[in-house]
ROSE-4610 file (N, C-alpha, C; in Angstrom, 1 decimal, always signed):
// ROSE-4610
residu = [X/X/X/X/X/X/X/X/X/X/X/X/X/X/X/X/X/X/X/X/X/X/X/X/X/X/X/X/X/X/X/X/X/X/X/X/X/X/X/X/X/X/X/X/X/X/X/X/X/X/X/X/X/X/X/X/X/X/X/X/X/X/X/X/X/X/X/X/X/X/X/X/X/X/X/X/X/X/X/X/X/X/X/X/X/X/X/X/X/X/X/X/X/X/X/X/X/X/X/X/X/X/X/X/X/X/X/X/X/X/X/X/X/X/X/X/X/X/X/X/X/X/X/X/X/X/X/X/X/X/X/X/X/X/X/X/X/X/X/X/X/X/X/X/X/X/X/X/X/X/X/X/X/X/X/X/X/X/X/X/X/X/X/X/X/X/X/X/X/X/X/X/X/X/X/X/X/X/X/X/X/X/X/X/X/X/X/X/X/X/X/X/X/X/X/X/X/X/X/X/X/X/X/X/X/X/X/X/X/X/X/X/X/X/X/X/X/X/X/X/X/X/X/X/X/X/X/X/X/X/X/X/X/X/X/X/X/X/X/X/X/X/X/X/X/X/X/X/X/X/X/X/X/X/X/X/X/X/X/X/X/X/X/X/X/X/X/X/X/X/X/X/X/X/X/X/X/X/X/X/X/X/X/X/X/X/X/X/X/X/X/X/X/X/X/X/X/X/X/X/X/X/X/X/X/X/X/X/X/X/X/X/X/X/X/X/X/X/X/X/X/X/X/X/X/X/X/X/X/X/X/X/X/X/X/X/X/X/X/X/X/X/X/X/X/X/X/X/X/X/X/X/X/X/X/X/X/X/X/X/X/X/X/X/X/X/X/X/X/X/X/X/X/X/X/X/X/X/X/X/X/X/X/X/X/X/X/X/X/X/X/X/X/X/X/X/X/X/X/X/X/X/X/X/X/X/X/X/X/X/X/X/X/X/X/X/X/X/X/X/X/X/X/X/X/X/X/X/X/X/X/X/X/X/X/X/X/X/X/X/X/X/X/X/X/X/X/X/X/X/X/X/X/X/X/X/X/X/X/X/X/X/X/X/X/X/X/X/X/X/X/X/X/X/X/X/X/X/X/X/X/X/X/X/X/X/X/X/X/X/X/X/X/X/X/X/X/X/X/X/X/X/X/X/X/X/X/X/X/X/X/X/X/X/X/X/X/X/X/X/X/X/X/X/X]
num = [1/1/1/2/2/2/3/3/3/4/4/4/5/5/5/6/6/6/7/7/7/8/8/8/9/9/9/10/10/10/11/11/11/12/12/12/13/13/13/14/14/14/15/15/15/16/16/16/17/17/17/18/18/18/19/19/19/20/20/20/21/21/21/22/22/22/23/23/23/24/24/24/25/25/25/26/26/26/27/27/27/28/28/28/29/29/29/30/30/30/31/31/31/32/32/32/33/33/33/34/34/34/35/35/35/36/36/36/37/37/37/38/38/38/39/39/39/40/40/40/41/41/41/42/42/42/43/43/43/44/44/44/45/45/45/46/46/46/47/47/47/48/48/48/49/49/49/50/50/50/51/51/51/52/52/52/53/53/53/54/54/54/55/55/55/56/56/56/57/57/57/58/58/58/59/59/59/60/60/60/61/61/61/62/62/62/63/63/63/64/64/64/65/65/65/66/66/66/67/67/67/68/68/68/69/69/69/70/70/70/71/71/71/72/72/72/73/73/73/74/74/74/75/75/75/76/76/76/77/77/77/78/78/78/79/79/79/80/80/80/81/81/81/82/82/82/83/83/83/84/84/84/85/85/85/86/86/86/87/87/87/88/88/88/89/89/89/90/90/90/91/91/91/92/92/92/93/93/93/94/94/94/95/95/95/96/96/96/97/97/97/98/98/98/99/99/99/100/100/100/101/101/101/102/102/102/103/103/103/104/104/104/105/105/105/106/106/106/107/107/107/108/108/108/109/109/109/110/110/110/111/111/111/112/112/112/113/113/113/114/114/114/115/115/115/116/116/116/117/117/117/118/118/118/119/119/119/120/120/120/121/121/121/122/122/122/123/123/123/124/124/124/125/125/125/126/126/126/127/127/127/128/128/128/129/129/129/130/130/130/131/131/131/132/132/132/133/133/133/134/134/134/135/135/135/136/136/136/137/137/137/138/138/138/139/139/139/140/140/140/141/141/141/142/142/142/143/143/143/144/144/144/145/145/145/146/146/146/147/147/147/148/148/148/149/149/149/150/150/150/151/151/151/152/152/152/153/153/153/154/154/154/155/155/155/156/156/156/157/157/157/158/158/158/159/159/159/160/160/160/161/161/161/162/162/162/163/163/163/164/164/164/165/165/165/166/166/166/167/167/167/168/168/168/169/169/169/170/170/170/171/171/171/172/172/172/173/173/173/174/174/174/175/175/175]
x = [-20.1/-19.8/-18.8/-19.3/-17.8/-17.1/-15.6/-15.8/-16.0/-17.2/-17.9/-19.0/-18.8/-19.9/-19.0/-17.6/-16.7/-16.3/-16.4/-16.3/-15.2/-14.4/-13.0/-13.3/-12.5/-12.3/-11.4/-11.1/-10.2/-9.9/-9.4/-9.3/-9.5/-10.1/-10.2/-10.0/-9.9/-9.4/-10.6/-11.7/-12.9/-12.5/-11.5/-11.4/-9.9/-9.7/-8.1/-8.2/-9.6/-9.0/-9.2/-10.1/-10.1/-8.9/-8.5/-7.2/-6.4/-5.8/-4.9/-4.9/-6.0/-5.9/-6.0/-6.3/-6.1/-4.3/-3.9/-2.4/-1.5/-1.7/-1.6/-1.9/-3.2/-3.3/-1.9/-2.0/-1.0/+0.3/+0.9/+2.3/+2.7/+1.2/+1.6/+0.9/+0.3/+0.0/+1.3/+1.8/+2.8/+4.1/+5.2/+5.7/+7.0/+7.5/+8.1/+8.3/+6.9/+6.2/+6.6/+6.6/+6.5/+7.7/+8.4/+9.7/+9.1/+7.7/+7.5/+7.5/+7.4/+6.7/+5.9/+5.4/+3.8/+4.5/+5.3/+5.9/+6.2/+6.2/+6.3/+5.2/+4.1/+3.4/+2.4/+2.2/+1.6/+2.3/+3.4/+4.0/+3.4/+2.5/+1.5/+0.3/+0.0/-1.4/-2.8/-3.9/-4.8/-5.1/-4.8/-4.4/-3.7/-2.1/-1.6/-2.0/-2.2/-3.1/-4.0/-4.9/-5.6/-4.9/-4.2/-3.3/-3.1/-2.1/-1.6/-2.4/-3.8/-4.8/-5.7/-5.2/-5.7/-6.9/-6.8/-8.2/-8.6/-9.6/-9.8/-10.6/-10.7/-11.9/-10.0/-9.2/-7.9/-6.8/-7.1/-6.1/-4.8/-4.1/-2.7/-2.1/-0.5/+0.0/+0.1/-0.5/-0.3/-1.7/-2.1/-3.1/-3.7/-4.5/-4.4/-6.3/-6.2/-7.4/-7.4/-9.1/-9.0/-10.3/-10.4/-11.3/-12.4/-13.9/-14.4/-15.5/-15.8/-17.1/-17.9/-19.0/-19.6/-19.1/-19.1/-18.6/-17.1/-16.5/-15.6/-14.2/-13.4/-12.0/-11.1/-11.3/-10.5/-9.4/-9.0/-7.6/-7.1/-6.4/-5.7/-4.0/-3.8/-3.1/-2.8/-1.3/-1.3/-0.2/-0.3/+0.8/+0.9/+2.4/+3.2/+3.5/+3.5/+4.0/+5.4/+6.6/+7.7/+6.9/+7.8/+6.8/+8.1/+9.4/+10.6/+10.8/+11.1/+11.3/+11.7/+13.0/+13.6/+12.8/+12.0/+11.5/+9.8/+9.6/+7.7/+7.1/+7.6/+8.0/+7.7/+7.8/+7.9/+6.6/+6.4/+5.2/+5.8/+5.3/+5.2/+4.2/+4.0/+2.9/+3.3/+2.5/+3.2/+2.3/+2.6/+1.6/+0.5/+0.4/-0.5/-0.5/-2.2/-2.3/-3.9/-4.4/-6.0/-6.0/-6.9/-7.4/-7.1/-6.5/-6.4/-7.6/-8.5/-10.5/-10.9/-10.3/-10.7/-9.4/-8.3/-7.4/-7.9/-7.1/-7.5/-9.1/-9.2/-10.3/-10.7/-9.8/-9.1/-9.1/-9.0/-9.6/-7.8/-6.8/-5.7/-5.6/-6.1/-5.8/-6.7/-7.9/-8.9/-8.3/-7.5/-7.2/-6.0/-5.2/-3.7/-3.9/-5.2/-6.0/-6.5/-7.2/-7.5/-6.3/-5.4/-4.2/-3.6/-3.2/-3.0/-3.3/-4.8/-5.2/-5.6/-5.7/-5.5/-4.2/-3.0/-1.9/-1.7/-2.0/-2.6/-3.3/-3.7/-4.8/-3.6/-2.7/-1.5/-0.7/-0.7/-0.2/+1.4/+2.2/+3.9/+3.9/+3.1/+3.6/+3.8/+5.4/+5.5/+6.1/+6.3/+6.4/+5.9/+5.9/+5.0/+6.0/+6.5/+7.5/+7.1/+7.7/+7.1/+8.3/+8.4/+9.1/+8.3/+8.6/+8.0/+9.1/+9.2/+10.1/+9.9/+11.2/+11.3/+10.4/+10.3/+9.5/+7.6/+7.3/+5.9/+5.9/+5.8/+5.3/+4.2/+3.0/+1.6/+1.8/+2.3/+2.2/+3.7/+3.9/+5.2/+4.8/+4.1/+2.9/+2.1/+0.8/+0.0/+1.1/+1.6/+2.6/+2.7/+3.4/+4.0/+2.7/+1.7/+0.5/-0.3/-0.2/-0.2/+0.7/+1.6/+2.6/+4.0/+4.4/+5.5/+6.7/+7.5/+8.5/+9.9/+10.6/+11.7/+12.6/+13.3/+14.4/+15.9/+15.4/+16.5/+16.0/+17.4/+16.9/+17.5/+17.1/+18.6/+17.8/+19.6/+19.7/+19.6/+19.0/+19.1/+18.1/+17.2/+16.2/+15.5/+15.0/+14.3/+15.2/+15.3/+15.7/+15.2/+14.4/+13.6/+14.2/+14.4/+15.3/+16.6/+16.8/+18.2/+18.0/+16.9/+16.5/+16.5/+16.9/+17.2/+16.6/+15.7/+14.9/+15.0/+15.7/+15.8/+14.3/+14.0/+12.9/+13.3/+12.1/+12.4/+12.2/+12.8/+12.1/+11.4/+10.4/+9.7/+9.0/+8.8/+8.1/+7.6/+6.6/+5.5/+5.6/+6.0/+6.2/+4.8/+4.0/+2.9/+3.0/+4.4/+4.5/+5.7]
y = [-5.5/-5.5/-6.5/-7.3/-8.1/-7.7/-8.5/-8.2/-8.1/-8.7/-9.4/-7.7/-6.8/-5.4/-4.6/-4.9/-3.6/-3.6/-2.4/-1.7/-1.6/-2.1/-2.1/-1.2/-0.3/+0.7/+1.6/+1.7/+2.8/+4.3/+5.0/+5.8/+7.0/+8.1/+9.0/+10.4/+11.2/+13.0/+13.3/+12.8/+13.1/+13.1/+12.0/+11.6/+11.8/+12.9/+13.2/+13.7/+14.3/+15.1/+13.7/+12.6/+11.5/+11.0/+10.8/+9.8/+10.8/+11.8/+12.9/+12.7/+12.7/+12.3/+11.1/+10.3/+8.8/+8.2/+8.7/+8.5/+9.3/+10.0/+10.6/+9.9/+9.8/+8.9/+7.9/+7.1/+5.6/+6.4/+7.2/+7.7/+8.5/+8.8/+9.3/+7.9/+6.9/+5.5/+4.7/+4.7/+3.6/+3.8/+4.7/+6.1/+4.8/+3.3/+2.7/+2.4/+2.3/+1.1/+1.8/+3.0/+3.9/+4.2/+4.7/+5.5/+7.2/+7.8/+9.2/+9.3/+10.9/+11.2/+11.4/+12.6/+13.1/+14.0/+14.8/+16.5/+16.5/+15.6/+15.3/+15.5/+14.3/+14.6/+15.1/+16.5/+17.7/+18.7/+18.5/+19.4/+19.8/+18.8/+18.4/+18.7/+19.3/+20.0/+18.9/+19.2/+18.1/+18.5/+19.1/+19.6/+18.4/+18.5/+17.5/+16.1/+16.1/+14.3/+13.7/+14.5/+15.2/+14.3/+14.8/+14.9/+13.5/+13.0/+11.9/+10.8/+10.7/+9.8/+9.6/+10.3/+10.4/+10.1/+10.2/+10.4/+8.8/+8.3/+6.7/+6.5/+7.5/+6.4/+6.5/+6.4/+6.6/+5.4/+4.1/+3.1/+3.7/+3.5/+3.8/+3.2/+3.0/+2.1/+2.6/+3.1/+3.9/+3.9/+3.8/+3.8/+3.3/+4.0/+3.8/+2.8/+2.0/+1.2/+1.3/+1.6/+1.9/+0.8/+1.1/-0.2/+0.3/+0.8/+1.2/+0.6/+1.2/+0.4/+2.0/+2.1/+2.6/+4.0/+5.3/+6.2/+6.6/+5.5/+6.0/+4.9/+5.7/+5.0/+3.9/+3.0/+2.2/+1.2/+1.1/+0.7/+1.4/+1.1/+1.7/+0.2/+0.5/-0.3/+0.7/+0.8/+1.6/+0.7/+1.0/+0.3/+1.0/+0.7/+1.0/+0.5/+0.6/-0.1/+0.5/+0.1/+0.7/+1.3/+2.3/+2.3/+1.4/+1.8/+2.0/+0.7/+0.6/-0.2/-2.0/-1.4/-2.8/-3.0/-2.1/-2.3/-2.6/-2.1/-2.4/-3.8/-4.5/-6.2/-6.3/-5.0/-5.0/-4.0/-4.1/-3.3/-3.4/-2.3/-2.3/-1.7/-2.4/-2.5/-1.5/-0.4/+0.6/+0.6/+1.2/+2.2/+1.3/+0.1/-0.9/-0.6/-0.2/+0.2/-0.2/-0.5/-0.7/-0.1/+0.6/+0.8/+0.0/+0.4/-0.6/-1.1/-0.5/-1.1/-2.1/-2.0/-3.0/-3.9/-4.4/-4.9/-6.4/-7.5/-8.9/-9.5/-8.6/-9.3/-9.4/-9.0/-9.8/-8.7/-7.4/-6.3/-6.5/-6.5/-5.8/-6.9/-8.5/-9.5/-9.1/-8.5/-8.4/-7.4/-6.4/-5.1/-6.4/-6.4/-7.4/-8.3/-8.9/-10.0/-8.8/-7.9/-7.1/-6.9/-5.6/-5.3/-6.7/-7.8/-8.6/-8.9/-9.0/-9.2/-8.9/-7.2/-6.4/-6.3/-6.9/-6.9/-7.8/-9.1/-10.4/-10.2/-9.0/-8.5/-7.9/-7.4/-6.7/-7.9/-8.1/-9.1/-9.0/-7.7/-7.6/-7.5/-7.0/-7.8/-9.3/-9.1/-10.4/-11.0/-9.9/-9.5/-8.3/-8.7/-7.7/-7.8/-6.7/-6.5/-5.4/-5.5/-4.7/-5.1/-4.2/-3.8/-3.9/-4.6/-4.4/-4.8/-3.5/-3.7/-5.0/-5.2/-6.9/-7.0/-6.1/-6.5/-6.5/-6.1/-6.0/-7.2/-8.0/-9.8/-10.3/-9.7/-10.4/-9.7/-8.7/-7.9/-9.3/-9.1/-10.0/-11.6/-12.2/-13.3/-13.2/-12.3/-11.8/-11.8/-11.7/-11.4/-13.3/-14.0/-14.5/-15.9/-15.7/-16.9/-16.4/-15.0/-14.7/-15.1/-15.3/-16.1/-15.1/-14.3/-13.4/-14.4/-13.9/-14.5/-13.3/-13.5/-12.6/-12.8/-12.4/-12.1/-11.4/-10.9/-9.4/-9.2/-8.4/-7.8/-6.4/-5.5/-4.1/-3.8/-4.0/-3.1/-1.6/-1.2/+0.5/+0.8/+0.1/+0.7/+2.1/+1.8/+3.4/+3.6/+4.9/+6.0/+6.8/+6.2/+7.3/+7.9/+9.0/+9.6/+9.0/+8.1/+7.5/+6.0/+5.8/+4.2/+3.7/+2.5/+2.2/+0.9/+0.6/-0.7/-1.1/-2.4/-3.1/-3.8/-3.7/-4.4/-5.4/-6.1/-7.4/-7.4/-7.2/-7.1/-8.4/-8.0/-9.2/-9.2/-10.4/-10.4/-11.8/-11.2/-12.3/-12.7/-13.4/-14.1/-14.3/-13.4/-13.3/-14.4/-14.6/-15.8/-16.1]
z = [+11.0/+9.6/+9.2/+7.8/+7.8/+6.5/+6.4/+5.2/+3.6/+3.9/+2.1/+2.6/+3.3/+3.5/+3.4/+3.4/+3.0/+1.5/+1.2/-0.2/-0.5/-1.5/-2.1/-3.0/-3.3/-4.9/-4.7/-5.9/-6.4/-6.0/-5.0/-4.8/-5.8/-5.8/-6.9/-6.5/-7.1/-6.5/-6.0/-5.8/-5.0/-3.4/-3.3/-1.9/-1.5/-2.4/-1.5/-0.1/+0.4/+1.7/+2.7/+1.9/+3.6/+3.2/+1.6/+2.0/+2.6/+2.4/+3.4/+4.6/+5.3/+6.5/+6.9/+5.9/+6.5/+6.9/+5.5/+5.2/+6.6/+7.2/+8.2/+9.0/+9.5/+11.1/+11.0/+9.4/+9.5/+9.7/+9.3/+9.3/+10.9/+11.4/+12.9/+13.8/+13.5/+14.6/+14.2/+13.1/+12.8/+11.9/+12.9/+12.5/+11.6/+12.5/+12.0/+10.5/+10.0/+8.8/+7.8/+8.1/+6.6/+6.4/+5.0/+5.1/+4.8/+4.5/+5.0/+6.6/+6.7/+7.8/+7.8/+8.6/+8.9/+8.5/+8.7/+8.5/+6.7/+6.6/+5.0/+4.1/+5.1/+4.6/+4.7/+5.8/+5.9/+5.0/+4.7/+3.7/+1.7/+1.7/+0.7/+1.0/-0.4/-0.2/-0.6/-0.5/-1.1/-1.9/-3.1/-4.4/-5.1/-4.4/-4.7/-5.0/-3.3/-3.3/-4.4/-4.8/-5.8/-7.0/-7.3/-8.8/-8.8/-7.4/-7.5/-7.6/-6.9/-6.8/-8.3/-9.6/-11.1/-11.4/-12.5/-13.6/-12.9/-12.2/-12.4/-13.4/-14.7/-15.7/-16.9/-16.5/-17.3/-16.6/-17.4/-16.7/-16.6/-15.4/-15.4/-14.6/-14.2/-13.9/-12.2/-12.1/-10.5/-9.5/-8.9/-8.3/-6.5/-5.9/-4.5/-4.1/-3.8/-3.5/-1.8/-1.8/-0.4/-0.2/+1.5/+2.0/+2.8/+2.4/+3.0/+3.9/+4.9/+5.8/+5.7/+5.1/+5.0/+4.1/+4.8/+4.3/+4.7/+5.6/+6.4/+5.6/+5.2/+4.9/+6.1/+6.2/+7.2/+6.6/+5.4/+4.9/+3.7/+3.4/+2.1/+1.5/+0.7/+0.1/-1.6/-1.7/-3.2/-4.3/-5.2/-6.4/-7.1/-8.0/-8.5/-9.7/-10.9/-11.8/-12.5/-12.7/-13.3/-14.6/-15.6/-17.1/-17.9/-17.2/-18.8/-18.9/-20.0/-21.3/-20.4/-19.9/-19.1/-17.9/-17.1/-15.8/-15.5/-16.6/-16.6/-16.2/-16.1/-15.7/-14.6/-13.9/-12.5/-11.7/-10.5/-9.9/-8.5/-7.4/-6.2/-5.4/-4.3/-3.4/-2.3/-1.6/-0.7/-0.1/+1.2/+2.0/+2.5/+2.7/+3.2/+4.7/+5.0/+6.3/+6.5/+7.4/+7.9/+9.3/+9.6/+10.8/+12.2/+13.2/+14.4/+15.1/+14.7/+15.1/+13.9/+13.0/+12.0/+11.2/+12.3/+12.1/+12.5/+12.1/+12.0/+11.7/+10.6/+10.2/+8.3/+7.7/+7.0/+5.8/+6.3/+5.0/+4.8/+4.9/+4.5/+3.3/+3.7/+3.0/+1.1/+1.3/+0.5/-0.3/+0.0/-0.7/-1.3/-0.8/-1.6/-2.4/-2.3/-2.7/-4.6/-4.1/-5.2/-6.2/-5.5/-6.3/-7.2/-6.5/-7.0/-8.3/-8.5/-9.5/-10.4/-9.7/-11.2/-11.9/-10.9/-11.4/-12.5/-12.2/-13.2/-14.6/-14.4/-15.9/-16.9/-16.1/-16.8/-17.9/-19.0/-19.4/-19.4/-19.0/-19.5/-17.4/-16.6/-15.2/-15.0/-14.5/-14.2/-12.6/-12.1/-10.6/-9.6/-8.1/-7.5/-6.2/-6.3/-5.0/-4.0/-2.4/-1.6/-0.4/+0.4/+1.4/+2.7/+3.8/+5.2/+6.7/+7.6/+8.3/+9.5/+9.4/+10.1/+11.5/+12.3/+13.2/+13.3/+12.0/+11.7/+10.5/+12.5/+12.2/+11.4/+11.8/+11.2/+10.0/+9.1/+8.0/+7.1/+7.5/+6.9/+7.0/+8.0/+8.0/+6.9/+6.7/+6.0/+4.1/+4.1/+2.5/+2.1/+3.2/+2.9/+2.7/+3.4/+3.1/+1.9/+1.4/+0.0/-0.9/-1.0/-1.9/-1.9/-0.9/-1.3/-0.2/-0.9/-0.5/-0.2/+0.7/+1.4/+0.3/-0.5/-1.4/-0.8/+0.4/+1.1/+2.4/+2.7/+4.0/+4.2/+4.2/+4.1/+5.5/+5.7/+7.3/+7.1/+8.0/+8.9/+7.4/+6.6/+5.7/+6.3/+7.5/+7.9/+9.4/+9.4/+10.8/+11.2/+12.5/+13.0/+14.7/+14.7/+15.8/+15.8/+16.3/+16.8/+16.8/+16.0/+15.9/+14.4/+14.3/+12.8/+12.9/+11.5/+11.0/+10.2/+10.0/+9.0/+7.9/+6.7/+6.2/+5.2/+5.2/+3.9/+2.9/+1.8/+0.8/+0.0/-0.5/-0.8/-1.9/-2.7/-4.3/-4.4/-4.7/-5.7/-7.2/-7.6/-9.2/-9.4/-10.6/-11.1/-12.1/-13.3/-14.6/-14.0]
């Protein structure tokens, strides 16, 4: 399968129980990446998930796009849009994760490639910011041949046990 056969779309409360457990595999394969847990986020019902993944026939400034190969969820990527008055200017990119069987082959690039551009339709977006911790090289590769650029670096950003990770923050100028 390549990927011009994988299905991009909009996550919807139809599919909260695979995103639930999707969002899980990534938070327990790649405990660094994320600032949830797993204990976090088993603490959440797929009710909730539900709610948070909205109406999709109701534009809103929040939303989760996933990457399918057939019936089976193998990425995800979600955003953010500020609403208030001074901040709506602004959007963020979270939770970017693809399957480790269907990594380097260019789905995470296609979902960023997406968001992007729905971001671009937004005519008061005018930046697209995102966080990724310093030693997740090809993800911070992958940002920066999309056009993001390192702005920051905050130390000790995530703490897991007795271990601390610095991430970069990073943004893309849409105007």
């Amino acid at each position: 399968m390549t990927t011009a056969e994988i299905e991009i779309r909009r996550l919807t409360p139809d599919d909260a129980q695979i995103f639930y457990l999707f969002r899980l595999e990534a938070l327990e394969n790649e405990p660094s990446a994320f600032s949830a847990s797993p204990e976090e986020h088993r603490a959440m019902t797929v009710q909730e998930i539900a709610q948070r993944l909205g109406d999709p026939n109701v534009e809103n400034s929040n939303f989760v796009l996933g990457a399918f190969a057939g019936e089976r969820l193998i990425g995800m990527a979600g955003f953010f849009q500020d609403r208030g008055a001074k901040n709506r200017h602004k959007a963020r990119i979270w939770g970017v994760y693809v399957n480790k069987e269907w990594r380097r082959q260019g789905i995470a690039r296609v979902l960023l490639n997406e968001i992007i551009e729905r971001g671009r339709s937004r005519p008061e977006l005018e930046q697209i910011l995102l966080s990724v911790v310093t030693e997740q090289l090809a993800a911070t590769t992958l940002y920066q041949t999309i056009g993001f650029e390192i702005y920051g670096r905050e130390p000790c950003a995530i703490k897991l046990g007795n271990s601390y990770f610095d991430e970069y923050q990073m943004l893309l100028r849409l105007r």
